[in-house]
MIDOSE-1310 file (N, C-alpha, C; in nm, 2 decimals, decimal comma, always signed):
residues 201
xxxx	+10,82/+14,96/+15,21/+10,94/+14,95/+15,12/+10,94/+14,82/+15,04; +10,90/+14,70/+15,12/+10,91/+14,61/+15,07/+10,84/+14,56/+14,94; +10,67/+14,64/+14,97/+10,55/+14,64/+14,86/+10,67/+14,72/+14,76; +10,69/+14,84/+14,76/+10,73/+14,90/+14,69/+10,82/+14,85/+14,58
xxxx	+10,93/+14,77/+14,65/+11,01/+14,72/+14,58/+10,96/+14,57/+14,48; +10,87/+14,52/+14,52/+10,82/+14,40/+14,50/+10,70/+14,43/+14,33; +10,67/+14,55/+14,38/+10,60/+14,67/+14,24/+10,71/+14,70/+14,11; +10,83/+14,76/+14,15/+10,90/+14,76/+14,08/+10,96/+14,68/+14,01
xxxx	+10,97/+14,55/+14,07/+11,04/+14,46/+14,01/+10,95/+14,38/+13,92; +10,82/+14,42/+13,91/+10,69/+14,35/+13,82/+10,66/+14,42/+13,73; +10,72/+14,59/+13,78/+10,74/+14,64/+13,63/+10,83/+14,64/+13,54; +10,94/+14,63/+13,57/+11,01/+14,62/+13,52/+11,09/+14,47/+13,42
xxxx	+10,96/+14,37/+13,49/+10,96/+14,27/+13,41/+10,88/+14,28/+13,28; +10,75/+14,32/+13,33/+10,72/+14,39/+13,26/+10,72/+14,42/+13,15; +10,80/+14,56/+13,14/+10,87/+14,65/+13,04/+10,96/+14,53/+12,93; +11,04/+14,44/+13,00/+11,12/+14,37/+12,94/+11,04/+14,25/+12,84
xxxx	+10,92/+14,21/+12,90/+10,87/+14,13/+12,84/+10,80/+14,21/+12,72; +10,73/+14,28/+12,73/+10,71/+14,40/+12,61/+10,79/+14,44/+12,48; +10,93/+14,45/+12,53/+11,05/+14,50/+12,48/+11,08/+14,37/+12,37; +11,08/+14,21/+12,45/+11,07/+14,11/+12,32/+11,01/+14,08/+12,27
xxxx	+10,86/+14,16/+12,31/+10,77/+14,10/+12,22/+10,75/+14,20/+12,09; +10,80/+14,34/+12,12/+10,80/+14,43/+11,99/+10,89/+14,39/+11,91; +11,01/+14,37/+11,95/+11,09/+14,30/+11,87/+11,03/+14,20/+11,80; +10,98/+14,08/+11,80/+10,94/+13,98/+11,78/+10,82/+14,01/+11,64
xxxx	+10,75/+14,12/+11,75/+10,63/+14,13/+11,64/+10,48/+14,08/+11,66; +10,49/+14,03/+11,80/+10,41/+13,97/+11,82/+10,40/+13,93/+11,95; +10,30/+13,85/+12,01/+10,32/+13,78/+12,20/+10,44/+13,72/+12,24; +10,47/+13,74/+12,34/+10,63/+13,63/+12,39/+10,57/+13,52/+12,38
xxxx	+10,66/+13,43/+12,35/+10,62/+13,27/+12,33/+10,64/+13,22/+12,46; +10,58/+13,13/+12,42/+10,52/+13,03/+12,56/+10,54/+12,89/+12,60; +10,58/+12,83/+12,68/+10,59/+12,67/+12,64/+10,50/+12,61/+12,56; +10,35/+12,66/+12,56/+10,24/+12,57/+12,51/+10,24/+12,63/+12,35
xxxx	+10,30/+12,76/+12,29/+10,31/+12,79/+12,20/+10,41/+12,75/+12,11; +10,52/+12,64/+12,13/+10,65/+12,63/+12,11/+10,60/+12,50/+12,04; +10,69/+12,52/+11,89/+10,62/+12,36/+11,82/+10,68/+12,26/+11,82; +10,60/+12,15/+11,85/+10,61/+12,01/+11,88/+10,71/+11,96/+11,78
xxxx	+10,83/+11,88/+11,80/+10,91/+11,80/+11,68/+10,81/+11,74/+11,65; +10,80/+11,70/+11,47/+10,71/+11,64/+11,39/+10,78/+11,48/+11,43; +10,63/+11,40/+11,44/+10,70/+11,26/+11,40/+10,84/+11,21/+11,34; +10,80/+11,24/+11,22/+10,95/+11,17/+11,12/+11,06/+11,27/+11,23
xxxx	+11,09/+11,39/+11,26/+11,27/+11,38/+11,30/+11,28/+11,33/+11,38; +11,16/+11,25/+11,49/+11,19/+11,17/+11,59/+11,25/+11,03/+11,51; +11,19/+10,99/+11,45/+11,22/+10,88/+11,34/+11,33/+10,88/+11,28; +11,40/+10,98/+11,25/+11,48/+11,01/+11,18/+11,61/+10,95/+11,32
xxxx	+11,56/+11,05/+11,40/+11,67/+11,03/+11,50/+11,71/+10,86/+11,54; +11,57/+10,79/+11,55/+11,60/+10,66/+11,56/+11,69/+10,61/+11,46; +11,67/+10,63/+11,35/+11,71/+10,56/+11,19/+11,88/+10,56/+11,18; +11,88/+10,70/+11,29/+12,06/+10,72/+11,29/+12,12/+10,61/+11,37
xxxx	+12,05/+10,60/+11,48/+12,10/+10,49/+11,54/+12,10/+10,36/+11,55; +11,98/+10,35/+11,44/+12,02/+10,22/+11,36/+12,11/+10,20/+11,23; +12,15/+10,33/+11,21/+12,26/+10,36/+11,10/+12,17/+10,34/+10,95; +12,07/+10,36/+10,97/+12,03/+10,41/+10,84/+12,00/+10,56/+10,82
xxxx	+12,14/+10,61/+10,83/+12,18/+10,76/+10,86/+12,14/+10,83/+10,74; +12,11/+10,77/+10,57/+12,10/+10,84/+10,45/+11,93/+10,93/+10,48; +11,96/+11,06/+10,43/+11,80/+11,10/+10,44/+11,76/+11,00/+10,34; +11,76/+10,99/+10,22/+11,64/+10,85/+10,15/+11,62/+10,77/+10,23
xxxx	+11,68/+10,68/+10,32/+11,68/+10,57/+10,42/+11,57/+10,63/+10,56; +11,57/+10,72/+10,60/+11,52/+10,77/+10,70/+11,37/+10,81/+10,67; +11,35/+10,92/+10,53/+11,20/+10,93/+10,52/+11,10/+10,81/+10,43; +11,19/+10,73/+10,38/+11,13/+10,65/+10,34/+11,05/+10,53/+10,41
xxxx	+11,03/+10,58/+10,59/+10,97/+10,51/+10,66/+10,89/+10,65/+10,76; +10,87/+10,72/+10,68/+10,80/+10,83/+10,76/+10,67/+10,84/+10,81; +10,62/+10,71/+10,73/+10,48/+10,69/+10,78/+10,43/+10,63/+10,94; +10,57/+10,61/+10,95/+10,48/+10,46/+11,02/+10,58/+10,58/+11,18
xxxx	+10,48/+10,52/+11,29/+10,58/+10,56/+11,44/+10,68/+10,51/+11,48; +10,76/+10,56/+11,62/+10,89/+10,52/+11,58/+10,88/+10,35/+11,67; +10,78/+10,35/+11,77/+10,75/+10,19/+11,78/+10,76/+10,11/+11,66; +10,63/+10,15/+11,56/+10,57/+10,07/+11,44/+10,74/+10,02/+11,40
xxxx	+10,82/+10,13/+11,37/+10,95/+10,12/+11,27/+11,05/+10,06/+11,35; +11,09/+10,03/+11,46/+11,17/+9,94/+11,53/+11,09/+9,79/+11,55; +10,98/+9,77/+11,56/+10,94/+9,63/+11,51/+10,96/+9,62/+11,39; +10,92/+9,69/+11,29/+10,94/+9,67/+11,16/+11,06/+9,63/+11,10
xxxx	+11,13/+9,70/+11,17/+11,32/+9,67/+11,12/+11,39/+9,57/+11,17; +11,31/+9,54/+11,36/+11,36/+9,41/+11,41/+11,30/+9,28/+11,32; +11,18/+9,30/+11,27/+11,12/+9,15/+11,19/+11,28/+9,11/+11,08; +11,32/+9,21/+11,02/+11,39/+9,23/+10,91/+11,55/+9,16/+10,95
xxxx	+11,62/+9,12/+10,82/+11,75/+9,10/+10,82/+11,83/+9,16/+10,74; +11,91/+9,23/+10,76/+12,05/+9,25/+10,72/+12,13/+9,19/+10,64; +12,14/+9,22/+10,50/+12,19/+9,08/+10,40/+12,30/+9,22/+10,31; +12,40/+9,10/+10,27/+12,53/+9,17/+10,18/+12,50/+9,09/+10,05
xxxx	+12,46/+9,19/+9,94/+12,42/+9,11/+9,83/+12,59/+9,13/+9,70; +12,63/+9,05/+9,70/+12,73/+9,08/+9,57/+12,69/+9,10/+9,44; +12,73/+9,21/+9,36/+12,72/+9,25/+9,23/+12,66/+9,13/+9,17; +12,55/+9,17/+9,06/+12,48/+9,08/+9,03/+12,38/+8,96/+9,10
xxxx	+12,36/+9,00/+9,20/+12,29/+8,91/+9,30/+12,08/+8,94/+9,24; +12,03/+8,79/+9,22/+11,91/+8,82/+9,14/+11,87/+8,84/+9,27; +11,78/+8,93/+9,28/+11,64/+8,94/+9,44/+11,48/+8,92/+9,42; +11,46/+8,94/+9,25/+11,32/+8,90/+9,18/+11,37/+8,83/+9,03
xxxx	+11,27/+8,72/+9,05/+11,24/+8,72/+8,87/+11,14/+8,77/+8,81; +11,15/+8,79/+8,68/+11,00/+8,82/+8,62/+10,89/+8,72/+8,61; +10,77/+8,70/+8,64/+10,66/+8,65/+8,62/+10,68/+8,50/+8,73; +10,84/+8,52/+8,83/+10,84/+8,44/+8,94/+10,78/+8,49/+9,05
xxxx	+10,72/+8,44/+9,14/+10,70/+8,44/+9,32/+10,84/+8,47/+9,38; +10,87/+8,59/+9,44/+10,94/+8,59/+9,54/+10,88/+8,59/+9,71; +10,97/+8,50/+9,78/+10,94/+8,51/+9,90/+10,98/+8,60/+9,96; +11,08/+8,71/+9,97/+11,09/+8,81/+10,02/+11,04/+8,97/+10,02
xxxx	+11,10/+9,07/+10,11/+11,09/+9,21/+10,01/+11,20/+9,28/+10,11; +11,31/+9,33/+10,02/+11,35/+9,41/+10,03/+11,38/+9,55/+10,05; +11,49/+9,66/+10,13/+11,51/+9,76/+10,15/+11,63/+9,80/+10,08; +11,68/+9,84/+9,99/+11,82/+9,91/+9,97/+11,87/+9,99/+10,06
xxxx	+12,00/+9,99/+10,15/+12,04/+10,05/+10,27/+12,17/+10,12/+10,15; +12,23/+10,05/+10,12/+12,33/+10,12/+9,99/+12,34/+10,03/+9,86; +12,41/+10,12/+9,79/+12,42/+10,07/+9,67/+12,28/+10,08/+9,57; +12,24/+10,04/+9,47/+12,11/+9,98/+9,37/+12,16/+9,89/+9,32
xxxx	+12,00/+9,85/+9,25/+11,94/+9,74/+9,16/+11,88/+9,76/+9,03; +11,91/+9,70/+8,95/+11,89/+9,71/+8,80/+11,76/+9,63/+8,78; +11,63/+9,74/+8,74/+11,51/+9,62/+8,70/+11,52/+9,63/+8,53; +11,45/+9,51/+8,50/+11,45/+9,47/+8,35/+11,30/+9,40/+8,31
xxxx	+11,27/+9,41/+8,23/+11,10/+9,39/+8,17/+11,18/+9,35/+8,03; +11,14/+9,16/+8,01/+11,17/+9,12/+7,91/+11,30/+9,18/+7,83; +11,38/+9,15/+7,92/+11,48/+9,13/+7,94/+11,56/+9,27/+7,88; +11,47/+9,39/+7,92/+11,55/+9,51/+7,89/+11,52/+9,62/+8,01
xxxx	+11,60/+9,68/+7,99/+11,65/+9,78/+8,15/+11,52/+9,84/+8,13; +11,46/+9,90/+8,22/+11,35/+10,00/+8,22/+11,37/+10,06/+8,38; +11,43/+10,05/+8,46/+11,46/+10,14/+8,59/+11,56/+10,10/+8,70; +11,61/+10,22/+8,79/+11,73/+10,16/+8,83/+11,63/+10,18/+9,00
xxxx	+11,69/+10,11/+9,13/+11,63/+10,08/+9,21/+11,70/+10,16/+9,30; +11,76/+10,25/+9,37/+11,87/+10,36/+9,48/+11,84/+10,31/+9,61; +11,94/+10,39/+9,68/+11,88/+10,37/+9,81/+11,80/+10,40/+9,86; +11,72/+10,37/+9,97/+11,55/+10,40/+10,03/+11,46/+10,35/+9,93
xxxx	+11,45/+10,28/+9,79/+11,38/+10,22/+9,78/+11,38/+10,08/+9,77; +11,25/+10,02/+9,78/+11,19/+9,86/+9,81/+11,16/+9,81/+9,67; +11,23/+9,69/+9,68/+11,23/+9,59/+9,56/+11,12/+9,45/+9,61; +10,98/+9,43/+9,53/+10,93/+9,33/+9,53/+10,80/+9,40/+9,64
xxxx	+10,75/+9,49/+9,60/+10,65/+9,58/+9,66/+10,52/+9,49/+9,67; +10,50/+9,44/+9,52/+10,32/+9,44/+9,49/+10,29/+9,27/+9,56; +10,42/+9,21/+9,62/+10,43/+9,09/+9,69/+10,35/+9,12/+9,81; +10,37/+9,21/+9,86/+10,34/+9,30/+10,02/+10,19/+9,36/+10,00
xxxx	+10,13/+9,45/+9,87/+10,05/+9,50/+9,90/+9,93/+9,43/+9,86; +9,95/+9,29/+9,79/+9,90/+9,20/+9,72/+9,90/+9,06/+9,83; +9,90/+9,13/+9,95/+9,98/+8,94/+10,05/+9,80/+8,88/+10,06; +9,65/+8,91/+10,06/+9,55/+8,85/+10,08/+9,57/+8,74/+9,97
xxxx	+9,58/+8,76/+9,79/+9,63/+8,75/+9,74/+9,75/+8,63/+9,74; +9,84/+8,65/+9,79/+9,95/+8,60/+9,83/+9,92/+8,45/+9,92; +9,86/+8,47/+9,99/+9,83/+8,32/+10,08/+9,71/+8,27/+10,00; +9,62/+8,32/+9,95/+9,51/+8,23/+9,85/+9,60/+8,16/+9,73
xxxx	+9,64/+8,22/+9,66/+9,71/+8,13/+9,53/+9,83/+8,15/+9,54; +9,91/+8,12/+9,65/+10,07/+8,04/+9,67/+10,16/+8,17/+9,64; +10,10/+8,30/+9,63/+10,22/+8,37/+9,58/+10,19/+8,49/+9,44; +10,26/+8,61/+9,47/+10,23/+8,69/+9,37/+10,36/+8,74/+9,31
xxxx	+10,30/+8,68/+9,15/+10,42/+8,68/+9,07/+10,51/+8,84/+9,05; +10,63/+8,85/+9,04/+10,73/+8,98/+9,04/+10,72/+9,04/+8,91; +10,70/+9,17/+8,95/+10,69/+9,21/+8,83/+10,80/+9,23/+8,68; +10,91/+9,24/+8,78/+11,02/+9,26/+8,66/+11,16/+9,16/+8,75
xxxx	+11,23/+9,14/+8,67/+11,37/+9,09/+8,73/+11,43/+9,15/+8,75; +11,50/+9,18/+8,92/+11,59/+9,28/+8,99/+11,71/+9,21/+9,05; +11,82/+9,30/+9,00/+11,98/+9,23/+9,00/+12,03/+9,37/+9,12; +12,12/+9,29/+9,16/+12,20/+9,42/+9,24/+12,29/+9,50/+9,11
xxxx	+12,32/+9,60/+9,17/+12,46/+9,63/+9,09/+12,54/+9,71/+9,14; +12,71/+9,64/+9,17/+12,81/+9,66/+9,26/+12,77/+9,60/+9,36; +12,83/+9,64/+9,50/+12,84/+9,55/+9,63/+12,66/+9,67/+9,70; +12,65/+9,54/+9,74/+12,49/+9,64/+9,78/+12,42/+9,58/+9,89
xxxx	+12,39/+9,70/+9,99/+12,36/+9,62/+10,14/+12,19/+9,64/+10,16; +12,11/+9,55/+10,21/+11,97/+9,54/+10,20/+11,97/+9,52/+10,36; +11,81/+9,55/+10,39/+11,73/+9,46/+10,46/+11,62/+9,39/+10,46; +11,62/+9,26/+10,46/+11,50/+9,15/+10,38/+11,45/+9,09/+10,47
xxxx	+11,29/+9,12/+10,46/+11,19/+9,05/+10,52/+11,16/+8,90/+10,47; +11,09/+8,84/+10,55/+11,06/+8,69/+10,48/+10,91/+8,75/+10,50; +10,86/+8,74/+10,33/+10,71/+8,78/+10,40/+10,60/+8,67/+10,45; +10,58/+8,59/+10,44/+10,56/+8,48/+10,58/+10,54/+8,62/+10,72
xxxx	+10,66/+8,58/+10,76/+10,66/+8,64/+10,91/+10,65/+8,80/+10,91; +10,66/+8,87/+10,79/+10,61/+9,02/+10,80/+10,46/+9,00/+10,77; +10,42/+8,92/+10,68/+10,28/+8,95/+10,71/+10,18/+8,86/+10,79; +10,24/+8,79/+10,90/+10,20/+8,76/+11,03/+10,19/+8,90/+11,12
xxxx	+10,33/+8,95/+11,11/+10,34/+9,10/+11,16/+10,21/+9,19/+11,16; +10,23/+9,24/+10,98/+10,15/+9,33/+10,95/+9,98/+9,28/+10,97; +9,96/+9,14/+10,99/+9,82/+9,10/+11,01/+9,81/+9,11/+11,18; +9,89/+9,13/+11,25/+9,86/+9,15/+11,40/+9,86/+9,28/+11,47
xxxx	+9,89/+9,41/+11,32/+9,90/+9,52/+11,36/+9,85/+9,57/+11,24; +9,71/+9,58/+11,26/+9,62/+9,65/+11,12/+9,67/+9,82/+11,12; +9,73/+9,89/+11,18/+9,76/+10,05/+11,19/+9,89/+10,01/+11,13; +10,01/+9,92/+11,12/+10,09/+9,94/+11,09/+10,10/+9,89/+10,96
xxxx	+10,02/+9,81/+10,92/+9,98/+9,73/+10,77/+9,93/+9,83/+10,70; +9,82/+9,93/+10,74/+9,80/+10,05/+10,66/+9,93/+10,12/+10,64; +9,95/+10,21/+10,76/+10,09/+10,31/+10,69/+10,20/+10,20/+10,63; +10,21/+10,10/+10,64/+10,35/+10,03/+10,54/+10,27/+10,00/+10,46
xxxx	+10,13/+10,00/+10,38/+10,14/+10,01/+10,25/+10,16/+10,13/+10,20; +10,11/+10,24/+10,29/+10,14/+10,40/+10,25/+10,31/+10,44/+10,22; +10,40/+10,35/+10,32/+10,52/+10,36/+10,26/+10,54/+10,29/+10,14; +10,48/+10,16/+10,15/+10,54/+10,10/+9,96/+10,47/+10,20/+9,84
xxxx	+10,34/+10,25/+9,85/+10,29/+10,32/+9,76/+10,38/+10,43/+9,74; +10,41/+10,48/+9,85/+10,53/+10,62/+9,83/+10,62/+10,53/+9,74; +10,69/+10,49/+9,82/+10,82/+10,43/+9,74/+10,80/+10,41/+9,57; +10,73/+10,36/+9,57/+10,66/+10,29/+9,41/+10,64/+10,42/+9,30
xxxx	+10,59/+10,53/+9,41/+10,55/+10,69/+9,32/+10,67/+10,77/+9,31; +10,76/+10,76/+9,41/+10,90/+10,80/+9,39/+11,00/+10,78/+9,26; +10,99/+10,62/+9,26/+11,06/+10,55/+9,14/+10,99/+10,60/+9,04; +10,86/+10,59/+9,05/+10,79/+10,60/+8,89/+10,82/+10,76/+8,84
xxxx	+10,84/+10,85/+8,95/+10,86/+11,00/+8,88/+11,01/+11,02/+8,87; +11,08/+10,97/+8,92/+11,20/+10,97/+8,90/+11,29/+10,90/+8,75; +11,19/+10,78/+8,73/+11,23/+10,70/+8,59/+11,14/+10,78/+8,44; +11,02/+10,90/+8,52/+10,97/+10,98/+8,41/+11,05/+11,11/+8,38
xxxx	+11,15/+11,11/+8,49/+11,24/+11,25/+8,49/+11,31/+11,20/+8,39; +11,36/+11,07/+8,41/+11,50/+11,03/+8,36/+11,47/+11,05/+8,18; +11,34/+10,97/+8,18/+11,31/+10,95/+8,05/+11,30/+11,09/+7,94; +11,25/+11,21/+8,01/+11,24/+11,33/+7,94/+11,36/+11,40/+7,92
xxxx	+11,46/+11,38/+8,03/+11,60/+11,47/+8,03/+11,67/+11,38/+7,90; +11,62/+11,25/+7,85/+11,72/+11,15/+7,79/+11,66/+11,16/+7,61; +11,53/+11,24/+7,64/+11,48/+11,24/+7,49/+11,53/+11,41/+7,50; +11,53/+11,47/+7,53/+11,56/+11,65/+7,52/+11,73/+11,66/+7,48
x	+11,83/+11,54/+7,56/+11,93/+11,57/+7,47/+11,93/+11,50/+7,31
C-alpha cells in the first residue's frame, strides 16, 4: 500500500510539473536556470543608499563593482557649490574632478556657451585620463571654463589622492576611465542632439 501510494504521489507530481511546463512553453525552471542580477542593479542598489538615488547618478558608475565604487566615492567629498561657483578655467590646471549629484554647469570655450554639464556627468575629465601626463609636467590644462548654475551639489576628488587610488588599483583605473569616456560620449551626443533640434527650428 505504502509503495503504491508513494508511486502515486510521483505521479502526480509529475503530471503537475508537465502541466507548467506546457504552459510555459518550455522546461520548468530551475535554480541554476534562473538569471543572475546584472552587476549595475546591484550597484544601483548601493548608490540608493548612498543617496545617489537619480538613474543618471547610478549608471554613470556602472563600470566599475560595487567594492571598486564605495572606495571610489569614500576617496571623494561632498561639496555645496553656490550659483556661479568656477570648478575649471580654460587653458588652467585644475586640481580636482568632479561629479554633479544635482543641479549643472555651464561650459564656455572662449568665452562662449558651447554645453551644459546635468547630473551624472563629470566636469574636468581629461585631468584624470591624462594624470601620467599630469605628474610629469605639473598638471593638465582644462579644457573649457565650468561655472555652476543655481545651487548645485557635487562630489570632488583631489586628484593627488584619487590617482594614488587609481595607481594602486590598475582594474579600477581601467573601468573609471571607461566611466569618464562614457560620460564625455554622453555629453558630446547629447550637445549634437541639442545642436540639430536648434537648427531644424
Amino acid at each position: 500500500w505504502c509503495s503504491s501510494r508513494a508511486t502515486s504521489t510521483r505521479e502526480s507530481s509529475t503530471r503537475k510539473t508537465r502541466r507548467c511546463t506546457s504552459r510555459r512553453g518550455g522546461r520548468a525552471p530551475t535554480l541554476a536556470s534562473r538569471p543572475k542580477p546584472r552587476p549595475h542593479f546591484r550597484l544601483q542598489a548601493l548608490a540608493r543608499a548612498l543617496s545617489l538615488t537619480s538613474r543618471p547618478r547610478a549608471q554613470a558608475f556602472d563600470q566599475l563593482s560595487r567594492g571598486q565604487f564605495k572606495r571610489l566615492i569614500a576617496a571623494g567629498e561632498r561639496v555645496a557649490l553656490p550659483h556661479g561657483t568656477t570648478l575649471t578655467v580654460e587653458r588652467e590646471v585644475c586640481d580636482k574632478l568632479f561629479f554633479i549629484l544635482d543641479g549643472s554647469a555651464a561650459m564656455s570655450l572662449n568665452g562662449q556657451h558651447t554645453t551644459t554639464i546635468h547630473r551624472g556627468g563629470f566636469v574636468n575629465t581629461l585631468a584624470v585620463q591624462e594624470g601620467q601626463r599630469q605628474q610629469a609636467m605639473g598638471g593638465v590644462a582644462s579644457y573649457g571654463t565650468i561655472r555652476s548654475i543655481g545651487e548645485t551639489r557635487a562630489i570632488a576628488w583631489d586628484l593627488t589622492a584619487l590617482g594614488q587610488l587609481l595607481a594602486s588599483e590598475p582594474e579600477l583605473a581601467r573601468r573609471m576611465n571607461h566611466v569618464l569616456v562614457a560620460s564625455v560620449a554622453t555629453r558630446t551626443r547629447t550637445r549634437t542632439r541639442t545642436r540639430t533640434r536648434t537648427r531644424t527650428l
